[in-house]
C-alpha positions in Angstrom: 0.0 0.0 0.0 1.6 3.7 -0.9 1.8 6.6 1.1 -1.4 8.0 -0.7 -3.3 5.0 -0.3 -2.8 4.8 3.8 -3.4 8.3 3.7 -7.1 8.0 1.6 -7.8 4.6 3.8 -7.3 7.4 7.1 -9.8 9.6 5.7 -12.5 6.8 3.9 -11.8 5.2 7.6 -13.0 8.8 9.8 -16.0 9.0 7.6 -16.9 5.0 7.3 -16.3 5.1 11.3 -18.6 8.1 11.9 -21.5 7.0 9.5 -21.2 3.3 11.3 -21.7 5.0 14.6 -24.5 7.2 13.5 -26.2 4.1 12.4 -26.4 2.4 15.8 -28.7 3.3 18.3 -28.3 5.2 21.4 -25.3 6.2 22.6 -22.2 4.5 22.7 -19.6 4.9 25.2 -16.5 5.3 23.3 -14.2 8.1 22.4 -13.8 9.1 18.8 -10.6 8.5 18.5 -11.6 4.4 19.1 -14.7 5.5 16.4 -12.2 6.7 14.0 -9.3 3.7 14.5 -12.7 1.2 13.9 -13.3 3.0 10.8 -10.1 2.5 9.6 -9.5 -1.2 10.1 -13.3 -1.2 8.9 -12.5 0.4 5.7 -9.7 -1.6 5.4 -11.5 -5.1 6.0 -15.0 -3.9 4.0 -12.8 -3.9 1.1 -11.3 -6.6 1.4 -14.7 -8.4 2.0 -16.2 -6.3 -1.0 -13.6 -8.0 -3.4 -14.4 -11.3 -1.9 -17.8 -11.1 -2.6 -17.6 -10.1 -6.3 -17.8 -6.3 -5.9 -15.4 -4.6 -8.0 -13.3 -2.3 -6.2 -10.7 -0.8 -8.6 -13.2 1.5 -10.2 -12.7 5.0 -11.6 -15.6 6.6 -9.6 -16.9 6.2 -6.3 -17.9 2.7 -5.3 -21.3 2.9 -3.5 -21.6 -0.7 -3.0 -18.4 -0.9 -1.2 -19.1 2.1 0.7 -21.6 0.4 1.9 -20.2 -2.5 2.9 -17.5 -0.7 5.1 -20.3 1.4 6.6 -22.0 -2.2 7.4 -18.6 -3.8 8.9 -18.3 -0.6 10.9 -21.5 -0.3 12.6 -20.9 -4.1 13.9 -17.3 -3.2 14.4 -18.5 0.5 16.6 -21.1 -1.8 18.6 -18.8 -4.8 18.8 -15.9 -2.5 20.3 -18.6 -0.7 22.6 -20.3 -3.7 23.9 -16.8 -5.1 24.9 -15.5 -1.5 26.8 -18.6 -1.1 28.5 -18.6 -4.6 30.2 -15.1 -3.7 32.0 -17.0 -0.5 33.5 -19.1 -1.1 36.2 -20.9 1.4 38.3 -21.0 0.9 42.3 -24.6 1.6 43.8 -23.9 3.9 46.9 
């Protein structure tokens, strides 16, 4: 992967990661730093899942159908990574 290509998969990975958060709902209890690193390896693995499943990736334009399957892997990757951070928090009743 080039310099350009980490750097686009940084910015695709910020947007996929805010767009799968916005999807889920109520609130989730992560920082958006931890939003934005899931978008990134989301991004990263939607496309990889994209080209497994036929959808051609290496397209002049944008690629809406694999778009949307990085938003997809990010939602379940924002609530998957929320569900497990808010289990080690617990609250003590006073």
């Amino acid at each position: 992967m080039t310099v350009t290509g980490i750097i686009s998969a940084i910015f695709i990975g910020i947007v996929v990661g805010a767009l799968g958060r916005l999807l889920l709902p109520g609130k989730q209890k992560i920082g958006i730093l931890v939003t934005i690193l899931v978008g990134i390896v989301s991004a990263l693995i939607g496309t990889a899942l994209a080209g497994a499943i036929g959808i051609p990736t290496a397209t002049s334009g944008v690629d809406w159908l694999e778009l949307l399957v990085q938003v997809v892997v990010a939602a379940l990757g924002v609530g998957l990574v929320a569900a497990l951070m808010g289990r080690g928090r617990s609250k003590v009743s006073r």
